[in-house]
N, C-alpha and C positions, 0 to 999 in steps of 0.2 A: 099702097101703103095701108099698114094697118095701126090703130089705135085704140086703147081703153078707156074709158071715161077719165077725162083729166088727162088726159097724153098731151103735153106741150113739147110740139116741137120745136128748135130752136129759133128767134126770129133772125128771118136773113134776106138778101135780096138773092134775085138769079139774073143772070146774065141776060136773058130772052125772055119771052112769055109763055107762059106755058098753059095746062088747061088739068081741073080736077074734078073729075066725074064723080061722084056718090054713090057705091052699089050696096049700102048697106049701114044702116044708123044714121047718125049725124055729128056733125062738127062744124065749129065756129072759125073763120079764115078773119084776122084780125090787121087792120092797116093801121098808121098814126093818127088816121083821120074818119074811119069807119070801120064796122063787123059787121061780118054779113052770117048767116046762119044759112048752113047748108043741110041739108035730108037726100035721101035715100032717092035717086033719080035724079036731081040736081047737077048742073056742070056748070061750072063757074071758071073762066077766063084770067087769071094772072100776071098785072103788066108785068113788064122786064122792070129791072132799079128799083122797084118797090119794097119797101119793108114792110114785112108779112109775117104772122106767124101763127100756126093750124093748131086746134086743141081740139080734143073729143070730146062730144057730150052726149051721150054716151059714148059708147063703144060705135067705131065705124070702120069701113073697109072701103076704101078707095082707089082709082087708078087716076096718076098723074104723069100725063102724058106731055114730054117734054124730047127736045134733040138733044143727040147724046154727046155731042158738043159744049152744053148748060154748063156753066159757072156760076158756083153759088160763093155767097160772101157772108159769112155769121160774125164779123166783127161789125155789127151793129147795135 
């Protein structure tokens, strides 16, 4: 996944957990109850149900490795 500074992606939950490696800038992964700040090297773990949502600060490129089974839910 790629983003520009300010890229908010939609917040949503996924069916499963999935996992988001950092290969480039950074971006903030936002819960109801915490943000975590990620960089450039970073992988950070994604429970399943969880309301989340990724914004870039700056520009960043990521891979988000997930089964391609995942159901995702954006009516939250």
């Amino acid at each position: 996944m790629r983003g520009t500074d300010g890229t908010a992606f939609p917040r949503h939950t996924a069916s499963v957990e999935s996992v988001l490696v950092l290969l480039e800038g950074s971006c903030t992964i936002s819960f109801p109850d915490a943000a975590h700040e990620l960089r450039a090297g970073d992988t950070f773990v994604v429970p399943a149900d969880e309301v989340h949502q990724v914004v870039g600060t700056p520009d960043f490129t990521a891979v988000h490795v997930m089964p391609k089974d995942i159901r995702f839910d954006f009516r939250v």
